[in-house]
Backbone as CSV, one residue per row, in Angstrom:
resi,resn,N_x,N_y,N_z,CA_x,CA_y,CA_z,C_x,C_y,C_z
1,UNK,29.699,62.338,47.834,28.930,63.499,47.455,27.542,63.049,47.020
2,UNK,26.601,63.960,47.725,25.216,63.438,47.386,24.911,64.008,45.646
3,UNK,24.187,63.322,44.910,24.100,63.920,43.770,22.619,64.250,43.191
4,UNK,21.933,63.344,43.595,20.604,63.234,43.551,19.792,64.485,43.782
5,UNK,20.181,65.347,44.707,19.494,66.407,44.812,19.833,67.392,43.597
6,UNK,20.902,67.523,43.241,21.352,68.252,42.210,20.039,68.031,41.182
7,UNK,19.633,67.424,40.794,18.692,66.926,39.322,17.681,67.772,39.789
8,UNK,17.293,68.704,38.954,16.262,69.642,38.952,16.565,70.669,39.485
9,UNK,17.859,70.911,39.549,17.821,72.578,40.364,18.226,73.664,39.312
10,UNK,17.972,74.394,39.322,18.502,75.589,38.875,20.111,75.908,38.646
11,UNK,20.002,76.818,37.611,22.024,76.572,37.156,22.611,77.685,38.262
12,UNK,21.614,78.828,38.850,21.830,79.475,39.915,21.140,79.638,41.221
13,UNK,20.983,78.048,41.844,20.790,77.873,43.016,21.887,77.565,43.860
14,UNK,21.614,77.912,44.754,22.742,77.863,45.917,23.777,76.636,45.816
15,UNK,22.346,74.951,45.488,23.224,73.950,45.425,24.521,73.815,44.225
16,UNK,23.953,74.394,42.909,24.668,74.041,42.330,26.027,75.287,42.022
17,UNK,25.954,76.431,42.581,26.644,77.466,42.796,27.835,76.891,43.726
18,UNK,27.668,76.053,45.003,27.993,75.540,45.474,28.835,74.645,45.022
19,UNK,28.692,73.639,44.254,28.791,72.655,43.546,29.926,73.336,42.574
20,UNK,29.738,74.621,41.524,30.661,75.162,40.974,31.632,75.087,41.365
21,UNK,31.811,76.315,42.684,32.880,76.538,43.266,33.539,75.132,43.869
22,UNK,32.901,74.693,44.738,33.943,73.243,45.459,34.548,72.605,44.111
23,UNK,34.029,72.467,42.868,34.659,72.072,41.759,35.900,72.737,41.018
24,UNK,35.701,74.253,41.427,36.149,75.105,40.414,36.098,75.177,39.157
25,UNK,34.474,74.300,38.829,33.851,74.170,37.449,33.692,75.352,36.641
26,UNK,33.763,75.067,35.439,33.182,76.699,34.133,31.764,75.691,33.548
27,UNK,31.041,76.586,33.784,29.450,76.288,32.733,29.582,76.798,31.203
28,UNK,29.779,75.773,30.382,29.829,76.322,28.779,27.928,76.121,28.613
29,UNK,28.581,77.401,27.795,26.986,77.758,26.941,27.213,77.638,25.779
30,UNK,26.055,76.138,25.240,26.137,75.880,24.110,24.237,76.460,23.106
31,UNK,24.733,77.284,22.304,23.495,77.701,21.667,23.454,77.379,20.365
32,UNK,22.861,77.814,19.497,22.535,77.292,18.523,22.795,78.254,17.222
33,UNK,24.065,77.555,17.478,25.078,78.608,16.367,24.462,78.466,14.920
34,UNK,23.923,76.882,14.342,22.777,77.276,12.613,21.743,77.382,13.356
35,UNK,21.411,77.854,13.517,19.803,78.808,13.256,19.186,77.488,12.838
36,UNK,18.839,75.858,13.404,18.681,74.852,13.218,16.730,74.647,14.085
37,UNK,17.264,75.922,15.137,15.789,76.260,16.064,16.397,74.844,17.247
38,UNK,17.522,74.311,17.345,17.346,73.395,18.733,17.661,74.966,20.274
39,UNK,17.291,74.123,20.711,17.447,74.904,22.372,18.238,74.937,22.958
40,UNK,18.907,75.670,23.096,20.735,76.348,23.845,20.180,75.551,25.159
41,UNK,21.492,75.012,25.636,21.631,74.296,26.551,23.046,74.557,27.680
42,UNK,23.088,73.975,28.558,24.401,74.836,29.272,25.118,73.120,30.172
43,UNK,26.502,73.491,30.031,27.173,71.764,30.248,28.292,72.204,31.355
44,UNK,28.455,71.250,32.402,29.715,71.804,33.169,30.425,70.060,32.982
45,UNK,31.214,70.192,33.055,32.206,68.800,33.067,33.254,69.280,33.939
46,UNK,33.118,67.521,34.841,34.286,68.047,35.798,34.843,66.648,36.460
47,UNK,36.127,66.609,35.011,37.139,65.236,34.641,37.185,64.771,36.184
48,UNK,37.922,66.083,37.121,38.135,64.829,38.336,37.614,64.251,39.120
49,UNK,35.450,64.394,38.965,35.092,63.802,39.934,34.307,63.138,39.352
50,UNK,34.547,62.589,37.423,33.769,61.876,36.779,32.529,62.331,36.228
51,UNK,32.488,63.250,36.166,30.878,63.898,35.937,30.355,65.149,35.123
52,UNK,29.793,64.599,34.492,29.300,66.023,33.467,27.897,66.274,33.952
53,UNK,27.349,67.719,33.959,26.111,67.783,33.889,25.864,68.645,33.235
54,UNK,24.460,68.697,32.746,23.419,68.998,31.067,22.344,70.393,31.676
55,UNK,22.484,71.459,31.379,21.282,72.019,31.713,20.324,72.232,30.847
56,UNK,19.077,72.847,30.918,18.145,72.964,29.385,17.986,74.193,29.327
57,UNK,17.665,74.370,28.386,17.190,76.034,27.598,16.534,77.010,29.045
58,UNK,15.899,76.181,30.018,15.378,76.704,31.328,16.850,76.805,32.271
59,UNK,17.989,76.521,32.013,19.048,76.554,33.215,18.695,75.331,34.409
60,UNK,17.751,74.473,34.224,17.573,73.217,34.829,18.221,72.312,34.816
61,UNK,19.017,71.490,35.835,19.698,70.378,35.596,18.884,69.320,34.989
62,UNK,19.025,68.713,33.633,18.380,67.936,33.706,18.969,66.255,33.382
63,UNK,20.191,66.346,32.906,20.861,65.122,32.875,21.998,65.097,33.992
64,UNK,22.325,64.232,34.176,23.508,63.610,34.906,24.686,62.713,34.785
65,UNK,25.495,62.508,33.899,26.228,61.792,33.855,27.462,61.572,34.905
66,UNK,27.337,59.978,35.234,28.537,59.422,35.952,29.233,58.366,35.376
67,UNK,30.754,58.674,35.715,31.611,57.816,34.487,32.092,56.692,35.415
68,UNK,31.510,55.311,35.370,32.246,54.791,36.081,33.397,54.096,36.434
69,UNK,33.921,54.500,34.809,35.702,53.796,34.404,36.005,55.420,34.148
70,UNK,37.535,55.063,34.145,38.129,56.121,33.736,38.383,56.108,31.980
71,UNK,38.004,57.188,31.926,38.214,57.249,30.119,38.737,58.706,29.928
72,UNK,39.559,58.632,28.731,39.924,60.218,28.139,40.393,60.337,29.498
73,UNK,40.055,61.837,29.858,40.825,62.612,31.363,39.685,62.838,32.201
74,UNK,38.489,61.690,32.175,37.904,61.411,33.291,38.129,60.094,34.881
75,UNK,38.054,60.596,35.684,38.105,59.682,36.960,36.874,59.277,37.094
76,UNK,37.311,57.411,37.558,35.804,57.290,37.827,34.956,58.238,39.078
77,UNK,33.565,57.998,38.653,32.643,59.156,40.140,32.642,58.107,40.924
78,UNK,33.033,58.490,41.810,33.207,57.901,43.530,31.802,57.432,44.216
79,UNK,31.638,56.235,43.411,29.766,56.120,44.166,30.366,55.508,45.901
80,UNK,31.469,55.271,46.143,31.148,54.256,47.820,31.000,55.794,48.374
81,UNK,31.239,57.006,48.357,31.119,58.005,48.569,29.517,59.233,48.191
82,UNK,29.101,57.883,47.927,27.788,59.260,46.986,26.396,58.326,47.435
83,UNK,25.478,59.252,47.215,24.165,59.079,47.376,23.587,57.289,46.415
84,UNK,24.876,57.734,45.215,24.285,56.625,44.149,25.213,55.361,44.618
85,UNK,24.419,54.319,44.565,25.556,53.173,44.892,25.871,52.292,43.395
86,UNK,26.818,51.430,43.172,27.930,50.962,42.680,26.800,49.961,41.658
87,UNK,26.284,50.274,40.970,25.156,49.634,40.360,25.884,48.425,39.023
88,UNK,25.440,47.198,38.878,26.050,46.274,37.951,25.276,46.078,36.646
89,UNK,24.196,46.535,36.511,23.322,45.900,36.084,22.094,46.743,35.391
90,UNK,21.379,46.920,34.130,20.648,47.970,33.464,19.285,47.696,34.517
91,UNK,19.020,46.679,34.900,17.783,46.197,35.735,18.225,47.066,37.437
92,UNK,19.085,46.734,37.310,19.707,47.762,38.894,19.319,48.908,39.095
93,UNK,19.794,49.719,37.116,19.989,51.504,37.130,18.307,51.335,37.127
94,UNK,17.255,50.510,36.752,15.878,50.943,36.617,15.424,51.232,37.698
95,UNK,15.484,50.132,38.509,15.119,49.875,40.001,15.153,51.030,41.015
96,UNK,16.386,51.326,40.841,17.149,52.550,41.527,16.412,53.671,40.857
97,UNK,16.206,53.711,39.464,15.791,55.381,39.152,14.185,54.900,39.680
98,UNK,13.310,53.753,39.111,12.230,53.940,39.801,12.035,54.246,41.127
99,UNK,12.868,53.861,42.390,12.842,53.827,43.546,13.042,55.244,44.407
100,UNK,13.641,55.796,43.622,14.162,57.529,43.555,13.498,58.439,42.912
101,UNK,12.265,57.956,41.749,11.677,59.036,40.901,12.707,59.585,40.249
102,UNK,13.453,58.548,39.444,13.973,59.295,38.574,14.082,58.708,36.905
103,UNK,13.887,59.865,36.081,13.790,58.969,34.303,15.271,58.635,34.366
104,UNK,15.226,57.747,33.794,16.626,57.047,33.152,16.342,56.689,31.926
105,UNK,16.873,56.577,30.762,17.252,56.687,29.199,18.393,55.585,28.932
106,UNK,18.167,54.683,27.726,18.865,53.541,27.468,20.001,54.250,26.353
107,UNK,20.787,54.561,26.083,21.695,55.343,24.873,21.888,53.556,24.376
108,UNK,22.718,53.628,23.214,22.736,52.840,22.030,24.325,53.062,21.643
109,UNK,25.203,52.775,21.814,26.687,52.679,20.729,26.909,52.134,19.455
């Protein structure tokens, strides 16, 4: 599955409408239950093909997560199958997002 195009579309464009259904995904809407002023955001997770995605206060895809172990009641995402290939390495994921125009973000545990 190509995924790459997904990033930047709309939460009701064809692709990712698309994308719903072949999933039989639900979009939770998360808003901002204290009155804290952050920006309601909208999340679909979908355990069996490894992958969550993030929309913003605009309904824009704007994150992407791919799991590439299985954890909790996620499967890994099937990169020999996807646009993204089987990456080892934080110098790899740069390369690749520079090479694609895409931001990538270091998280911290």
């Amino acid at each position: 599955m190509d995924v790459i195009p997904l990033i930047g579309s709309h939460l009701k464009s064809a692709v990712i409408i698309e994308f719903l259904e072949y999933w039989e995904a639900e979009v939770v809407y998360d808003f901002d239950r204290l009155n804290e002023n952050t920006p309601d955001h909208y999340r679909v997770t979908v355990h069996s093909a490894g992958m969550e995605l993030l929309f913003d206060s605009n309904q824009i895809l704007e994150t992407l997560f791919l799991r590439v172990l299985a954890t909790g009641n996620y499967v890994p995402f099937d990169t020999a199958s996807s646009d993204i290939p089987g990456l080892s390495s934080i110098d790899e994921v740069r390369r690749f997002a520079a090479l694609n125009k895409l931001t990538s973000t270091e998280g911290s545990a």
